[in-house]
C-alpha positions in Angstrom: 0.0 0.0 0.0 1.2 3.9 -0.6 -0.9 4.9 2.2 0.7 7.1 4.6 0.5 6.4 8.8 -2.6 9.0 9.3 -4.3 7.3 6.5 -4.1 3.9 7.1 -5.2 5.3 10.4 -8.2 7.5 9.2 -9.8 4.4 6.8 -8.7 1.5 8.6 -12.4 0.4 8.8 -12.2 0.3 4.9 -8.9 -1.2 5.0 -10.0 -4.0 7.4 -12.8 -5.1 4.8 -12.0 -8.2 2.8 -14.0 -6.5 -0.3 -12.2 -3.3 0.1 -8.7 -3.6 1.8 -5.7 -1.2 1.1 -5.9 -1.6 -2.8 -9.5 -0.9 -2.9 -8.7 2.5 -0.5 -5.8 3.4 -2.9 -8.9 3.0 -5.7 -10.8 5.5 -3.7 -7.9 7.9 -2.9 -7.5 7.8 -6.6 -10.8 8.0 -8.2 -13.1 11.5 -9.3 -16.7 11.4 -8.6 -18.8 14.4 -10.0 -22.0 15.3 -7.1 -24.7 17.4 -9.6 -26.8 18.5 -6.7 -26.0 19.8 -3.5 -29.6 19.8 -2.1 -31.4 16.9 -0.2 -29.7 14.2 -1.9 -26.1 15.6 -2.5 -25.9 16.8 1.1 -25.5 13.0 2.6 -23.8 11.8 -1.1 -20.7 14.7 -0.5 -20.5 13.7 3.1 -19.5 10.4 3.3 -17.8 9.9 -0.3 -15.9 13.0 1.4 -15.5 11.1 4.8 -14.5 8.2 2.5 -11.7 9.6 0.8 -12.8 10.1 -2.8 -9.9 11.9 -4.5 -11.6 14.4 -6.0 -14.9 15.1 -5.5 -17.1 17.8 -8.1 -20.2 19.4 -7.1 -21.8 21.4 -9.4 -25.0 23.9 -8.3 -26.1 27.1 -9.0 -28.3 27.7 -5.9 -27.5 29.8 -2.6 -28.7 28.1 1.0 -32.2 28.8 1.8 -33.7 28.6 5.2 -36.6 26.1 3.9 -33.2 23.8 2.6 -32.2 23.0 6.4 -34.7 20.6 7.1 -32.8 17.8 5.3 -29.9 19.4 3.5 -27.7 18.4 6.1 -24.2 19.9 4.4 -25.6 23.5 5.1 -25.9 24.7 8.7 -27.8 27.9 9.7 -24.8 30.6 9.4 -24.5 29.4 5.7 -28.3 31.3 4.6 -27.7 33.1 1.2 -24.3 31.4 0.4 -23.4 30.1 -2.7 -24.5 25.7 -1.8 -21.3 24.4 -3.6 -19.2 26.6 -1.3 -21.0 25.9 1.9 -20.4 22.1 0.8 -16.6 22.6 -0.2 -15.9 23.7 3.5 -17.9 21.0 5.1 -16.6 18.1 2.7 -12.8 20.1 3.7 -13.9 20.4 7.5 -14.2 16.1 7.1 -11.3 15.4 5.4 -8.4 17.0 3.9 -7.2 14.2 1.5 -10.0 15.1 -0.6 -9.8 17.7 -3.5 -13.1 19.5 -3.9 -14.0 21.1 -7.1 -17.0 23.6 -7.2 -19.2 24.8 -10.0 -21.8 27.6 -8.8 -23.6 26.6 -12.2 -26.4 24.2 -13.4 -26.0 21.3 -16.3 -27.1 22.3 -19.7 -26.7 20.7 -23.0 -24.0 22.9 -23.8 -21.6 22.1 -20.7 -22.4 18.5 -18.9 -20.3 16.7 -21.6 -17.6 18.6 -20.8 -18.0 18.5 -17.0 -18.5 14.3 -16.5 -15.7 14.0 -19.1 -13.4 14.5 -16.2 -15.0 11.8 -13.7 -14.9 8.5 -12.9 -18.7 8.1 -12.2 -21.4 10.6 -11.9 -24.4 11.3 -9.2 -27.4 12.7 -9.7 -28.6 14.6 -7.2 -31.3 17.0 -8.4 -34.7 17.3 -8.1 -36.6 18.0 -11.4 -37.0 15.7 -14.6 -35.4 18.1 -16.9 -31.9 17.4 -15.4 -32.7 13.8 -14.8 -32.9 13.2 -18.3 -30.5 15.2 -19.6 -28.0 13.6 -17.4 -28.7 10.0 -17.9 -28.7 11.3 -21.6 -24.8 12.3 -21.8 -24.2 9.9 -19.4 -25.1 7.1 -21.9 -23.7 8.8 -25.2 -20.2 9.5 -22.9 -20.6 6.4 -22.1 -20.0 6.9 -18.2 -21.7 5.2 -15.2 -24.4 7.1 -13.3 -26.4 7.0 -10.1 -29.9 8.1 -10.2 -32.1 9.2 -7.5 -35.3 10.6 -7.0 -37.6 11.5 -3.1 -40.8 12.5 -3.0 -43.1 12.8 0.2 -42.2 9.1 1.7 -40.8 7.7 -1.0 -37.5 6.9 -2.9 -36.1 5.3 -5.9 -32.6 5.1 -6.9 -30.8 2.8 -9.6 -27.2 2.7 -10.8 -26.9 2.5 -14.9 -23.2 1.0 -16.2 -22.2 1.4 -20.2 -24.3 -1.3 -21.9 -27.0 -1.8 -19.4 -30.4 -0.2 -19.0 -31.0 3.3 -18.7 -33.5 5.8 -17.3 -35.1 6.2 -20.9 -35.8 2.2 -20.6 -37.9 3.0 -17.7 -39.5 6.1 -18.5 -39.4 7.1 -22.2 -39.5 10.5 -21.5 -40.0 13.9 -19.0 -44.1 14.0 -17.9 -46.1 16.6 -19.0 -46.4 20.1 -17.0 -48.9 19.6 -13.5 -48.3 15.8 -13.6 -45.9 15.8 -11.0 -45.2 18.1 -8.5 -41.7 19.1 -6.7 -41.1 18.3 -3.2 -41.1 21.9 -2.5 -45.2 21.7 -3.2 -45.4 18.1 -2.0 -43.0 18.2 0.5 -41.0 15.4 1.7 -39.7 13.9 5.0 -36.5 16.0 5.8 -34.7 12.0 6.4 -35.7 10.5 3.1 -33.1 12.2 1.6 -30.3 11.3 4.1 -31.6 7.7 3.3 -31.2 7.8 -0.8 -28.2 9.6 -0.5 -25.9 7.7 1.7 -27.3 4.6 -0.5 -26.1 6.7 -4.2 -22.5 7.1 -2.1 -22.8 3.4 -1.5 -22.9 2.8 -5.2 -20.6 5.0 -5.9 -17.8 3.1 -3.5 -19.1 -0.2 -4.7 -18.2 1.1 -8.0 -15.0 2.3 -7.2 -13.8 -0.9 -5.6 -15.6 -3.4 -7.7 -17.3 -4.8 -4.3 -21.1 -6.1 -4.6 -23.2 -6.1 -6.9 -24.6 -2.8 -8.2 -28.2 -1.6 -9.2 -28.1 -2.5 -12.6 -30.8 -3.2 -14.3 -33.1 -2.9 -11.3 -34.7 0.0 -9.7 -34.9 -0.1 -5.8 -37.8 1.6 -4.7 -38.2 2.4 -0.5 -41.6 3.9 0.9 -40.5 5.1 4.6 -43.9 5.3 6.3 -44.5 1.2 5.9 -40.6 1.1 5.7 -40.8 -1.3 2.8 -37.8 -1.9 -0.1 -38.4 -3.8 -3.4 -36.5 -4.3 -6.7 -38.0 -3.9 -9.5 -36.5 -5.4 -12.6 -36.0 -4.1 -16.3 -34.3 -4.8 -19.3 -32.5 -2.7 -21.8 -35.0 -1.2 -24.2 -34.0 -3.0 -27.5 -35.8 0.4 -28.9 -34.5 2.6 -25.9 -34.1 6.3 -27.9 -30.8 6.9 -26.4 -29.2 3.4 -25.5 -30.6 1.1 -28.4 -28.3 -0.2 -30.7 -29.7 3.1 -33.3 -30.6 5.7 -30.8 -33.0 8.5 -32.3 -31.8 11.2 -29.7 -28.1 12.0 -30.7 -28.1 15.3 -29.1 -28.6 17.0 -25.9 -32.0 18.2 -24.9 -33.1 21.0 -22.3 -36.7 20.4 -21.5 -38.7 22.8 -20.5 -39.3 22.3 -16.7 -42.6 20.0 -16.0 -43.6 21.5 -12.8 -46.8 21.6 -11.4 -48.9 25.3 -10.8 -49.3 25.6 -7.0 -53.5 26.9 -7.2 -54.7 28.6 -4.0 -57.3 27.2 -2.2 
């Protein structure tokens, strides 16, 4: 191993792990993970693959800390209000460890600079919350051919799957964005402040199982959690022979910004 004393010291519960050891730390120490999101889901996802010792860790977000965020952004802490997110992250993910390198873009992903941005990672994290960056994400992911982790809350409820070059991607589950007032954000249907904590930290697991080649990942099955009956099922699915963007003859080979679905908040 190339580990120093205070390392070997600081992951030893890694090290001690016949599925990770000191070559699958070294992996780790040596691998770039891009965070798009730090809200609700990138908050625990930054924390521990910071805690964990990912090289280099991105995180890429245009918003500034609001006080509604605290309820289960757990990054951002009260004195951060009207900072920059990706900044208020940097110095927590910094505050956890110093091995890690964090790079911050105070920016949102568009067709015109994602491809760019996840062509200097290892594996990519989706952390947002609206179906406009869902799909354009899992889009470049698939045509840069790089692996992903998706991730979606909502009230009680999660789902999170993990797409690899070759296997299923979102557009085999759900061909495309819903229509405007079919769906509403969790900022008009609210969502239980711990949800997120529990998606995120198992996005960060992929990530790590990724990293080290430990486990099996969510390929090719989309774990789905409701928290109030505290019930988990996987739900299978197959690559889309006629998928639009990972079939054999795709009929999107360019990058799409959608028009944000959201639903109209009417007053009672």
């Amino acid at each position: 191993m190339n580990l120093t004393e205070d390392q070997i010291e600081r992951y030893s519960r890694h090290i001690i792990l016949k599925e990770v050891g000191g070559v699958g730390q070294e992996k780790i120490l040596n691998s770039k993970v891009l965070i798009i999101g730090a809200g609700g889901l990138g908050a625990p996802i930054a924390l521990y693959l910071a805690a964990a010792g990912v090289g280099t860790l991105g995180i890429i977000d245009g918003d500034r800390v609001d006080l509604s965020n605290l309820q289960r952004q757990v990054i951002h802490f009260t004195q951060d209000l009207k900072r920059p997110k990706v900044q208020s992250a940097k110095d927590k993910m910094n505050q956890i460890n110093p091995d890690v390198k964090v790079i911050t873009y105070e920016d949102v992903v568009t067709s015109e600079n994602i491809m760019g941005l996840i062509s200097q990672y290892d594996f990519i994290i989706d952390g947002t919350d609206n179906f406009s960056a869902k799909f354009l994400i899992n889009d470049a992911c698939v045509m840069a051919k790089k692996p992903y982790s998706h991730g979606g809350i909502l009230r009680f409820d999660g789902q999170t799957f993990t797409h690899v070059p070759g296997q299923g991607c979102y557009r085999c589950i759900f061909d495309a964005p819903p229509p405007k007032n079919a769906v509403p954000t969790c900022s008009q249907a609210g969502v239980l402040g711990a949800i997120a904590g529990m998606l995120g930290t198992i996005q960060a697991t992929e990530a790590l199982k990724f990293i080290t080649g430990a486990g099996d990942l969510l390929t090719n099955r989309l774990l789905i959690f409701n928290a109030l009956k505290m019930n988990f099922r996987n739900v299978a699915f197959k690559k889309n022979p006629k998928c639009a963007v990972c079939s054999d003859h795709p009929t999107i080979t360019s990058l799409i910004d959608y028009e944000l679905p959201v639903c109209e908040l009417k007053k009672a």
